[in-house]
C-alpha positions, 0 to 999 in steps of 0.5 A, spaced: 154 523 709 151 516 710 146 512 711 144 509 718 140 504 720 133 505 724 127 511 722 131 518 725 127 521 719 122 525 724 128 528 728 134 531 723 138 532 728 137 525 730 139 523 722 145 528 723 148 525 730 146 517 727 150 520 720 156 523 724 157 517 727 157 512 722 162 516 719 166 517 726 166 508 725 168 509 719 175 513 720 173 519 719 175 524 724 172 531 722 165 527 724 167 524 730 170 533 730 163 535 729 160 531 734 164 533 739 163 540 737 155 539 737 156 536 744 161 540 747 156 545 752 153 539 754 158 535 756 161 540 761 155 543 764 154 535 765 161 535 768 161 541 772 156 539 777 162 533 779 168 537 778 172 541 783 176 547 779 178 549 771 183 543 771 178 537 773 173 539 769 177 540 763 180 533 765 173 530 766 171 533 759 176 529 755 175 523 759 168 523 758 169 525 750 176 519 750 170 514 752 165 517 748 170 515 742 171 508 744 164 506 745 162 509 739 161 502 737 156 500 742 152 506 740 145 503 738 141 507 735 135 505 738 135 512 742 138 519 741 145 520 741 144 525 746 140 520 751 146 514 749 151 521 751 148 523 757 148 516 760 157 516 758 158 522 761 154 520 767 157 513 767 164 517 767 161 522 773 161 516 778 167 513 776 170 520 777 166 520 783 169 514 786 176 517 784 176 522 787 173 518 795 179 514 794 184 518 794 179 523 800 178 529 796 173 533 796 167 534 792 165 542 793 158 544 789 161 551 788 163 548 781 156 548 780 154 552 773 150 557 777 152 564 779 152 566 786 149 573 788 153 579 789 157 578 796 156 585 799 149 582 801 147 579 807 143 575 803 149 573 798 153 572 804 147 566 807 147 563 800 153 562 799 155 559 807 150 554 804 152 553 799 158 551 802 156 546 808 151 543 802 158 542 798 161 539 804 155 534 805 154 532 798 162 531 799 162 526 804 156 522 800 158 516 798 159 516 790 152 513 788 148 517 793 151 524 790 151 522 782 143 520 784 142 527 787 145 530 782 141 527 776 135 528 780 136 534 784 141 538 782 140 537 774 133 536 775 132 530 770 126 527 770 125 518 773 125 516 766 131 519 764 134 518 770 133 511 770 135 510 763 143 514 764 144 509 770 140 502 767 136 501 773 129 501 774 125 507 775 122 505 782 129 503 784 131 511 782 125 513 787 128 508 792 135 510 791 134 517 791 129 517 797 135 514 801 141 519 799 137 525 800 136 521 808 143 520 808 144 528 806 139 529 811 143 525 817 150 529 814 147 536 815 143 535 822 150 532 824 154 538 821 149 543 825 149 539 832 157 540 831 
């Protein structure tokens, strides 16, 4: 393996993920394999909190490890690969995002990674009637409000982070935020009075 710049001595797998990309620009496929092997669950548990059904998902996946693979170079090393993977993946879930507005698809919360109750329950049967007029809400946010929602709700990441996987400032993650949770409270009083 080779040699990379920047102290990754204190984490291994920082030092691994450091090696195997310098490999990946290297030319070596079975390292940039390795990454993708390494990252796999992540990338779609990222992934199915935007996508709608098996094909989306598997489609976004790709499209965020094909961006992965062209911006390897981009990679700096001055934070962990993860962190650099998760602000690709999340950069990919917007563009997808707006994507799928302009062409007035929906985005359903169903595809997220959580199982839903036994259905036979009434309480089963509430939780997933909200999960449905949520989804339509989430559905009808513009792209930005839903990615932040998202991030901050949904994935339950910290401001920092959150600020870091989208380049903005930490206060402008809490304004965002603050304003889209506004704009899903407006979307669901207006869908209970119809």
């Amino acid at each position: 393996m080779s040699e990379t710049s920047g102290d990754t001595s204190a984490d291994p797998s920082a030092a691994e993920d450091a090696s195997l990309v310098a490999d990946s620009l290297r030319g070596y496929d079975a390292a940039f394999a390795e990454l993708v092997r390494k990252y796999k669950s992540r990338v779609f548990a990222t992934a199915s909190r935007y996508a709608r059904d098996e094909h989306q998902l598997q489609d976004l996946a790709q499209e965020i490890f094909l961006r992965l693979h062209k911006n390897l170079g981009k990679f700096r090393g001055d934070a962990p690969f993860s962190h650099w993977l998760a602000r690709v993946a999340a950069s990919t879930c917007l563009d997808f995002l707006r994507k799928e507005r302009r062409n007035r698809e929906t985005t359903a919360l169903e595809s997220l990674a959580f199982e839903l109750p036994d259905p036979t329950t009434a309480a089963a049967f509430q939780h997933s009637q909200a999960c449905e007029i949520l989804g339509r809400a989430m559905a009808s946010l513009p792209p930005e409000d839903h990615w932040i929602l998202t991030l901050c709700e949904l994935e339950e990441r910290p401001v920092r982070e959150v600020a870091q996987i989208t380049g903005w400032s930490e206060s402008n993650v809490k304004v965002r935020a603050f304003r889209a949770r506004q704009n899903l409270r407006k979307i669901l009083v207006s869908q209970n009075e119809a």
